[in-house]
N, C-alpha and C positions, 0 to 999 in steps of 0.2 A: 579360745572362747568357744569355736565352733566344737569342738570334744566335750567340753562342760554343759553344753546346752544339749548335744546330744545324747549323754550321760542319763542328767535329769529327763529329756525324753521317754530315753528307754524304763529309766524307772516309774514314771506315769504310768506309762504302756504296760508296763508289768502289774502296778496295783490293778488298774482297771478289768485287767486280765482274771484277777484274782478275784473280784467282785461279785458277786453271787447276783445281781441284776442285770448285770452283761448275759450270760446262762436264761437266766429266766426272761429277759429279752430275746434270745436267739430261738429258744425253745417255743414260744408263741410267734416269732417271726416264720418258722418252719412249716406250724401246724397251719399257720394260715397260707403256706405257698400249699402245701402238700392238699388243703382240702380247697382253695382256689381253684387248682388244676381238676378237680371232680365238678365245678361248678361252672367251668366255661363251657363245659360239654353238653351244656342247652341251649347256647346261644349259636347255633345252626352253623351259617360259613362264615359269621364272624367272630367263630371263635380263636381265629389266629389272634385278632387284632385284640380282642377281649381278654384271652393269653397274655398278652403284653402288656398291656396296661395296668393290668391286677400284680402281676408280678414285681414291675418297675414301681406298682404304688407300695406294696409289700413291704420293698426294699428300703423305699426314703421314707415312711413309717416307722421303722426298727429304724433309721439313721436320727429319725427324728427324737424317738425315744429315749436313746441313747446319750445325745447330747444336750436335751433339754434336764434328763435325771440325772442319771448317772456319772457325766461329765462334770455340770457343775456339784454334786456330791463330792465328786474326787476333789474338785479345787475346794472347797469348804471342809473337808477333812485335814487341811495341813494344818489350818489354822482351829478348828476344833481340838485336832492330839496334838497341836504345837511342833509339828514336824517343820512348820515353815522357819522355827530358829533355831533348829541343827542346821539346817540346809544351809541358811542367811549365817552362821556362822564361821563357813566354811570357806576354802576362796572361788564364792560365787559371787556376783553381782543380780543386784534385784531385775536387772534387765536381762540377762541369761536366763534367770529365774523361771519370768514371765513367758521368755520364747520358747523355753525348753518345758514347760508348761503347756504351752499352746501345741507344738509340735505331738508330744504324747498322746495328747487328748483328740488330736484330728487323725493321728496315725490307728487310734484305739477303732472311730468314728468309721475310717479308710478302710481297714484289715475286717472290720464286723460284716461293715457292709456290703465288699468285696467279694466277700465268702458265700455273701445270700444269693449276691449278681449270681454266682457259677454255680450254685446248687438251683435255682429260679431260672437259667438257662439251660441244664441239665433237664429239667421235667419240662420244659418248654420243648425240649432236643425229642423227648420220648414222647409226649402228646404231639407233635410235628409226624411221627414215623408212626404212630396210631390212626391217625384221617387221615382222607382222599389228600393229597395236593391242592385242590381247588379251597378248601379251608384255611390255606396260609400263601396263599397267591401272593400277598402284600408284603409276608415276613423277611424282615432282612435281619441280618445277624452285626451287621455294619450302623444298622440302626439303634439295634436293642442296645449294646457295647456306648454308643455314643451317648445315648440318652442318659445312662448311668454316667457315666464321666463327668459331662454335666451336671447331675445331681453332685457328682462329689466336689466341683467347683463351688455349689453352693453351699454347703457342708463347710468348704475350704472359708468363706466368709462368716457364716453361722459362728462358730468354734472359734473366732476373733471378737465378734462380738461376746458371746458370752465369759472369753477372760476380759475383754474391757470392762464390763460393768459389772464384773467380779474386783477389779480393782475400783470400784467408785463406792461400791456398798459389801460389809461385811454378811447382810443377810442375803443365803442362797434364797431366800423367797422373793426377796426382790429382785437378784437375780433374773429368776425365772420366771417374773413379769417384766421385767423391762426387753429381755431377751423375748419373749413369747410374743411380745409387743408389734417390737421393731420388724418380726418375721412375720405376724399378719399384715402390718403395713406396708411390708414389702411384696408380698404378694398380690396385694390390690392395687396401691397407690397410681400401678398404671391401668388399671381398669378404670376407678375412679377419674383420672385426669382425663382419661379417653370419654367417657360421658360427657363429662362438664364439656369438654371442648365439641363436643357434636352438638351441644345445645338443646338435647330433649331430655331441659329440665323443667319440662313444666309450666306453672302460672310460678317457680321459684327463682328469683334472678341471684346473678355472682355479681358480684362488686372487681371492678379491676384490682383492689386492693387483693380480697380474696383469692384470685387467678394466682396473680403474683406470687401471695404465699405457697398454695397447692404447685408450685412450678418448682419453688425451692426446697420445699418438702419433699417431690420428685427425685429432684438429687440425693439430697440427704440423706435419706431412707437405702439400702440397698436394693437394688432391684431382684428381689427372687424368682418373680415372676419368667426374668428370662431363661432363666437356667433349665424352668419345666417345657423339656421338647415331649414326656411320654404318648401322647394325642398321636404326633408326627411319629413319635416309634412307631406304634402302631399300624399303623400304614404303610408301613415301612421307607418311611423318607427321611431324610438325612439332611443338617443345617450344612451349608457350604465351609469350605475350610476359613475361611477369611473371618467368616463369623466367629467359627469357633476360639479361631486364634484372640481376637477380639475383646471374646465374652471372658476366656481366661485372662486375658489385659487385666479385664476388667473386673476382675473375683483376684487378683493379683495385688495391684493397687489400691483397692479398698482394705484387706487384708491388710496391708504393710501401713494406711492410716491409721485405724484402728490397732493394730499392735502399738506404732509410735506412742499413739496418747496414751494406752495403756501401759506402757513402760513409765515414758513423764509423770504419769499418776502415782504411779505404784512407787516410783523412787521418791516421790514427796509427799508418803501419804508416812503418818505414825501409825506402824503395829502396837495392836492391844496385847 
């Protein structure tokens, strides 16, 4: 099983490869580290910290790109040119199918974004050995590396979600609103919940009823919000190991929910 799903992996990996929007994603991902780097050079001695944060936002920009178009393209392509029933013809299972789907497409997501980290730490390396020292007092390299890793945790849940709810609806646009959705609400949900619970909302009251819900929506929702340390790169600070180990738990186990239902679905769902 595990050969078959790696199989179909590789060949994911390889379309995407092929895709002329992966290219014109990388090539705009480029132009904007390469003239970022000309633009932190006004922002006096914080331009270490300014350096990093443009850089690492660069990168989850182009990761975001990637998986919000191009990804779900790739999975609406099987069933557009009907490749999904050679495949489904063959001795696969729709649950292979879906994993070895998912794997491709986060590998595609991993390898893109990977590439940006080390050419974006590259011209960080060379604007570091162009200023004083005193310009990157904060920089740590233990930081920059970490903070990416993270984003690719988060990536690591993203890329689950959008083959789940590529098995609930045939249309990639809805897709990539339900997808687009669930990753703004995951971003906020704990901003929002942090208000309401501080209580300056105003002459507007919550109802316990309402609590309640916003508590289990909380859960629900994945939390994206934790995965963005870029701030703390910055600065060069680093989340404790325990956390990290944790947060991956936790981009772990979500992951592995969402695949399940998205297997259950996609094995009881009728191809058109």
């Amino acid at each position: 099983m595990l050969n078959r799903i790696w199989q179909l992996a590789v060949l994911t990996f390889k379309e995407g490869v092929r895709d002329r929007a992966l290219y014109g994603v990388m090539i705009i991902a480029l132009m904007m580290l390469v003239a970022g780097m000309g633009i932190v050079s006004l922002f006096g001695q914080e331009l270490g910290k300014v350096a990093i944060d443009l850089t690492l936002s660069t990168v989850v920009f182009a990761g975001l790109i990637l998986t919000f178009f191009a990804n779900i393209n790739l999975l609406r392509k099987d069933i557009d040119k009907r490749t999904i029933y050679s495949v489904l013809s063959k001795p696969i299972s729709r649950k292979e199918y879906i994993l070895g789907k998912y794997v491709g497409l986060f590998s595609l997501v991993a390898v893109s974004t990977s590439l940006l980290a080390l050419i974006g730490a590259a011209l960080c390396a060379l604007l570091k050995a162009s200023y004083p020292v005193i310009y990157f007092a904060d920089f740590s390299w233990n930081s920059y590396f970490q903070a990416f890793y993270y984003e690719l945790a988060m990536f690591f849940v993203l890329n689950a979600v959008i083959v789940f709810f590529s098995t609930i609806t045939t249309s990639s646009f809805l897709t990539f609103l339900y997808s687009v959705s669930v990753y703004v609400a995951g971003q906020t949900i704990e901003d929002v919940v942090r208000f309401i619970k501080s209580g300056n909302v105003g002459d507007f009251e919550i109802s316990a009823l309402h609590r309640g819900l916003l508590e289990v929506v909380q859960y629900l929702f994945p939390n994206f919000s934790a995965f963005d340390i870029k701030v703390m790169a910055s600065h060069g600070m680093s989340m404790p190991p325990v956390h990290t180990i944790l947060l991956l738990g936790y981009s772990l186990i979500y992951t592995t929910i969402l695949l399940f239902f998205a297997v259950l679905i996609f094995e009881r769902s009728e191809l058109q």
